[in-house]
N, C-alpha and C positions, 0 to 999 in steps of 0.2 A: 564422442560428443555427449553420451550422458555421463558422464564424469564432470565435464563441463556446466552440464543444466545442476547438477548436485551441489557444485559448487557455488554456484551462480544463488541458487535456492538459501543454503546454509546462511551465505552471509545478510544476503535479504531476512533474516528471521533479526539481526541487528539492526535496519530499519526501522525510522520511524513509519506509519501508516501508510503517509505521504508516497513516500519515497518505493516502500513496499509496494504501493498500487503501481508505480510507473514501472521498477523493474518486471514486474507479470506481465506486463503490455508490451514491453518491449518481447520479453520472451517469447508470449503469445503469437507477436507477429513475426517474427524470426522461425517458432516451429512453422506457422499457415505457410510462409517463405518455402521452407524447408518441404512443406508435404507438395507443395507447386499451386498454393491458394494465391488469391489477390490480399495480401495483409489487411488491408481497411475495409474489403467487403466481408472478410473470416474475421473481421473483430466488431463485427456490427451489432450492437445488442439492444435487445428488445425493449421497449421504453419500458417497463416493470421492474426491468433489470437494473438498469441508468438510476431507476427512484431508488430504487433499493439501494444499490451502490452509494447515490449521494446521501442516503439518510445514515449509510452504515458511518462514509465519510463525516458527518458532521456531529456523530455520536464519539465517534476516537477522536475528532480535534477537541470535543467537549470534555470527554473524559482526560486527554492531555492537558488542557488548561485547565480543569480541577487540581489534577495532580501537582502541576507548577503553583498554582496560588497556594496550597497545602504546605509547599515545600518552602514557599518563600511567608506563609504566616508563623510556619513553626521558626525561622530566621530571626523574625521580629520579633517574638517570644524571646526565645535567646538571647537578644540583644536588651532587651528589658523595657 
């Protein structure tokens, strides 16, 4: 089984943010599963938490649309 989470982990590093944040959650509540928790009540987190999260979240979609408009300014450049 941890062979599995290793794996599972590895290619999540290839996600985007997004994507990253829901694989952990799903994992998350598959281990609480696994240990004999209630998934939704072992994944419950503290409003501090939640701020944090959503400000981390809206810091990487920030920094991703920096990155995309960068990418597509140097495009325009190029094209003349």
């Amino acid at each position: 089984m941890a062979r599995d989470y290793d794996s599972i982990l590895q290619q999540a590093l290839e996600l985007d943010a997004v994507d990253r944040a829901k694989l952990v959650h799903a994992l998350a509540q598959s281990l609480a599963e696994e240990a004999g928790l209630d998934p939704e009540e072992a994944l419950d987190l503290r409003e501090e938490t939640r701020d944090r999260l959503d400000e981390n979240l809206a810091k990487s979609r920030a920094i991703t649309d920096a990155r995309i408009e960068a990418a597509l300014e140097r495009a325009r450049k190029r094209r003349g």
